[in-house]
N, C-alpha and C positions, 0 to 999 in steps of 0.2 A: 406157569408162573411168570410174573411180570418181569424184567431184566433188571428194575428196580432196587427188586422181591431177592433175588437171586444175589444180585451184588451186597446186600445189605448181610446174607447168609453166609458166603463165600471167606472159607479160614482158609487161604492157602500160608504157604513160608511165612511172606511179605507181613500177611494182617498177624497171623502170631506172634510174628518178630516186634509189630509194632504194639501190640498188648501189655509185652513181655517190657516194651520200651514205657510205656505209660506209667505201669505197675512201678518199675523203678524210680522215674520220675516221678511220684507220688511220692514214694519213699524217701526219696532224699528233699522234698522241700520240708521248711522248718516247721515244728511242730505247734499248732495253734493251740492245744488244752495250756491251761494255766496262763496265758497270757492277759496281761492288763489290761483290757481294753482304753477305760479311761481309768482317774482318781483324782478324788478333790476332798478335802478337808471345811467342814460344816463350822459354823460358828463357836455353836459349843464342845469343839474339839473333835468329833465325832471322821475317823478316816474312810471314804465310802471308795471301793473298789468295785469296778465291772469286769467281772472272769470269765474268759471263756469256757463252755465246760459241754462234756460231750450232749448230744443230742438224746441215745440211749439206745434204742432198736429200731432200725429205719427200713420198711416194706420198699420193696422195688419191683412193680409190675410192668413187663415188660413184652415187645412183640418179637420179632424176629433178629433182633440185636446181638450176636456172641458177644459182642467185645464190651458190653454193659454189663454183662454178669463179672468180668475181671475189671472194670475200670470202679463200676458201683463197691467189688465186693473189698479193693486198694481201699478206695476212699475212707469207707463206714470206717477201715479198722485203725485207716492214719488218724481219725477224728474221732477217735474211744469210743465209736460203736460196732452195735453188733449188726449184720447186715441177713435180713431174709427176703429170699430173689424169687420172683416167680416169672419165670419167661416163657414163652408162647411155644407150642407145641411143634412150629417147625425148625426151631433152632433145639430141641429136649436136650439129643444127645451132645451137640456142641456145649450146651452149659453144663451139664452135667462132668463132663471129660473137666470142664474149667475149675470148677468147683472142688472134683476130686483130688484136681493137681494143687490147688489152693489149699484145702483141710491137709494134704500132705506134707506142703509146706509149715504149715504152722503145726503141725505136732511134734516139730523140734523144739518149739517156743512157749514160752509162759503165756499164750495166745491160746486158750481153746480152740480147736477146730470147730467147735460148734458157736466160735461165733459167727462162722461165715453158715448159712443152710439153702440148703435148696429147695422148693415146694417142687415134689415129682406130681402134682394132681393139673395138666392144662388144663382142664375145664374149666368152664364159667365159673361152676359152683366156687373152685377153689381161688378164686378172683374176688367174689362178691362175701366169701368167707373174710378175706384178708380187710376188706372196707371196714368191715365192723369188728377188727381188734383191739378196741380202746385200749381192753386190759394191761394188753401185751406189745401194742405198737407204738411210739412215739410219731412217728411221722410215717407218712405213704405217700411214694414219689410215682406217678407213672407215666412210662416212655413208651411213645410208638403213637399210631395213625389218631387223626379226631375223632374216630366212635369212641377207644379206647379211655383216652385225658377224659372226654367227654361222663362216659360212664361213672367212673370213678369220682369227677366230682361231684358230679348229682346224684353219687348215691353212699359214698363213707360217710363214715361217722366219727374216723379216725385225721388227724389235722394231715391236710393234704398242700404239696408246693405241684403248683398247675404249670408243667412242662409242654408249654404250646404249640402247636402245627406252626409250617413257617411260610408262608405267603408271602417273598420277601420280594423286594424290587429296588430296581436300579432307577434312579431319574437321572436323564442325560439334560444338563440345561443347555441354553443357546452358545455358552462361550468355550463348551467344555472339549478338549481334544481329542480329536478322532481318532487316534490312533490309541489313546489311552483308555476310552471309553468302549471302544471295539474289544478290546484287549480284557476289560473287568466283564462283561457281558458273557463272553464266550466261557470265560474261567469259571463264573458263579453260575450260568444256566448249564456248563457241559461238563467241568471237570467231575462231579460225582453228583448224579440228578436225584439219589434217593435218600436224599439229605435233608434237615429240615432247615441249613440253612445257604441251601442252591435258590438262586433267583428265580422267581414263577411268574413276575409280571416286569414289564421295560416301560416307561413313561418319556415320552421325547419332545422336545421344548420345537414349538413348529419352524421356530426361526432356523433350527438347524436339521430339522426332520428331512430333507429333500436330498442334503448331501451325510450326511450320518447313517437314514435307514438301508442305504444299497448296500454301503460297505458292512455294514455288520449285519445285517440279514441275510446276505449272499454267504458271510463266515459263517452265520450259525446253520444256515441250507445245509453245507458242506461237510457240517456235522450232525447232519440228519434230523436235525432238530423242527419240529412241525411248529408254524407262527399263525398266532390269532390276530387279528389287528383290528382296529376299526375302521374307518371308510377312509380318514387322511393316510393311514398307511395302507391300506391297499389301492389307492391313486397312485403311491410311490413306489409300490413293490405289491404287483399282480399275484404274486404266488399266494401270497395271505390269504387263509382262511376268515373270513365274519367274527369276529368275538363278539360273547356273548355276556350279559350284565353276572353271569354265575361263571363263566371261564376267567373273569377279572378276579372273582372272590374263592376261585379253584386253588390246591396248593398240588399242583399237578406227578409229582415227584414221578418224574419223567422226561425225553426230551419235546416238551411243549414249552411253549413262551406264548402270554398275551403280552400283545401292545397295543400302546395309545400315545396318539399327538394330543400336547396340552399345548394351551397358550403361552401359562407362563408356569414359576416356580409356587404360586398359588393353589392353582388349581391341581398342578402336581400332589401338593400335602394334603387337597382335601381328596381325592381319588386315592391316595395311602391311606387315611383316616377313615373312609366309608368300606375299603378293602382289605385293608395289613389285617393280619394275627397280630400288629405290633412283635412280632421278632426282629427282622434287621433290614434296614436298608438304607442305600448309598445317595447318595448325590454326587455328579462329578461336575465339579465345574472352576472353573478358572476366577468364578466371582468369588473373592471371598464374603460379601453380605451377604449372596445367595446362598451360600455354602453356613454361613454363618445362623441363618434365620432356618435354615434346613433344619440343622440338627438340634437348634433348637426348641421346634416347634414341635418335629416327627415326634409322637409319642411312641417310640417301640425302643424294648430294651437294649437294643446296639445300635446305632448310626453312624454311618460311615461319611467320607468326605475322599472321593478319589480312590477307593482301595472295594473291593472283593466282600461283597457278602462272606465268602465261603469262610474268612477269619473269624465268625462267632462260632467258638468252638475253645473249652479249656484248656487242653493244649496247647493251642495257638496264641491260649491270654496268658501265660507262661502258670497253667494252674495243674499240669501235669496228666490231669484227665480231666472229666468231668462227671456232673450225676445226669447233669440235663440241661436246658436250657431254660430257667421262666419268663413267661411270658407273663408274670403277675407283679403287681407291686408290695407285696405285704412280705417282707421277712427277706426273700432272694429274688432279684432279678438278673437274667441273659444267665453267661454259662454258670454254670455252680460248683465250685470247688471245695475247699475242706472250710473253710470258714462259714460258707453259706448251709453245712450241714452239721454245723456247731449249733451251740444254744450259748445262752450266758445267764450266771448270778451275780447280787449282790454280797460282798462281803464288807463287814462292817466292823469294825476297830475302836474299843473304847475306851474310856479310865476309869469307870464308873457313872458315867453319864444317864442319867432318868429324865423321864420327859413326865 
């Protein structure tokens, strides 16, 4: 197995304790059902409310994730639904153990236990089953590698929120500080590489490429992190491997890194735009118009200015867990917390008003 592979499967104390912390934190943020979204009153008197209101039965297919089966199965129930999980055959017995501790839970409660379930069948079949339960599914969310998303949306039939691979990248521009820039690199490419949103490609403005790439490639060396570069950075740092037009457009979850010297902050946005998943990435730089015209040109659903890819994550957006990350624009974009697994109606208020 990949060490990736291994980390991503891995429940010791720490990852339970921090499940155990998720779950809670779900629980104690405020409640979205019933809430008013907006309301506005119509000329001929007519009161029109937008309500939050649950979603209803939300599929979760998933790969080697334990901590999705308890973060997915908090959420559905903070947001009045009901959650059916299907995770991937090497984590079985971890979600299984989660699950059972979860229905435990709730058979103190006016909570069914059977709104949390678990599909015991890994197989394809029972993946390709779940695509086509209009009847029965509201939504189908799925988490894990690009075959996976991939599959799933080219082949349900049931309304699907597309939770993207993360190809994410840093641009270092020419004014930006080295020691700060060193510092966001090392953290988003090494502190947990089987992440979808650890940095997989570095972008270096050439003006500052000479004295920038030794310092922070000699750090990420150190941490055994293997570097693709193209020719301007291996002039500056021999150890670099050749990158290749498909290691740019790799999401390596691992420790690899492509790099590239750009001219400017231009050509920077258009090498994210023929490359990104659109998930997340930075700019650091001391310009504020560069930094300015960065974020707002990148089209991906997090954009940073100075700070760590590795912050797209709901958690960290103080949303207590998360379902996934979209990398789509219709309904949910970036992490997804309980509102982006809500739905809303109209509710309407009258005196007897006829049209």
């Amino acid at each position: 197995m990949k060490s990736s592979l291994i980390d991503r499967l891995r429940l010791d104390n720490a990852r339970v304790f921090a499940m155990a912390d998720a779950i809670e934190s779900v629980a104690n943020l405020p409640d979205p059902l019933g809430e008013t979204m907006e309301e506005w009153t119509r000329p001929n008197g007519l009161i029109i409310k937008k309500i939050r209101v649950p979603m209803g039965v939300i599929g979760i297919i998933y790969e080697a994730r334990p901590n999705v089966t308890a973060d997915a199965a908090a959420l559905c129930l903070k947001a009045g639904s009901s959650a059916l999980l299907r995770g991937g055959s090497d984590a079985f017995y971890s979600n299984a153990a989660i699950v059972a501790a979860m229905k435990d839970a709730l058979s103190g409660t006016a909570i069914s236990p059977d709104a949390v379930m678990l599909v015991e069948d890994t197989t394809r079949e029972s993946a390709n089953k779940m695509m086509k339960l209009n009847q029965y599914l509201d939504l189908l969310i799925p988490r894990g590698g690009a075959g996976l998303i991939k599959s799933v949306v080219n082949n349900a039939t049931v309304p699907v929120i597309e939770t993207g691979t993360g190809n994410c990248h840093i641009y270092v521009d020419d004014s930006a500080d080295i020691e700060m820039a060193t510092n966001i690199i090392i953290n988003a490419k090494t502190q947990r590489t089987g992440v979808c949103n650890a940095a997989e490609s570095m972008l270096v403005h050439e003006k500052i490429a000479s004295r920038f790439l030794p310092v922070a490639l000699d750090a990420l060396d150190k941490k055994g992190c293997k570097i693709l570069g193209c020719e301007k950075t291996r002039e500056i740092w021999s150890k670099a491997s050749i990158a290749t037009e498909e290691d740019y457009a790799t999401e390596f979850l691992d420790l690899i890194l492509s790099v590239k010297v750009v001219k400017d902050v231009d050509e920077a946005i258009a090498h994210i735009e023929k490359y990104s998943t659109h998930h997340s990435e930075t700019i650091v730089t001391e310009n504020k118009e560069n930094a300015a015209r960065f974020l707002r040109e990148v089209n991906s659903a997090a954009v940073y200015h100075n700070a760590s890819t590795r912050f797209t994550d709901g958690g960290e957006f103080g949303f207590g867990a998360e379902m996934g990350i979209s990398t789509q624009k219709l309904h949910a974009r970036g992490p997804m917390g309980l509102r982006e697994i809500t739905s809303y109606k109209y509710v309407i208020e009258g005196a007897g008003q006829v049209r």
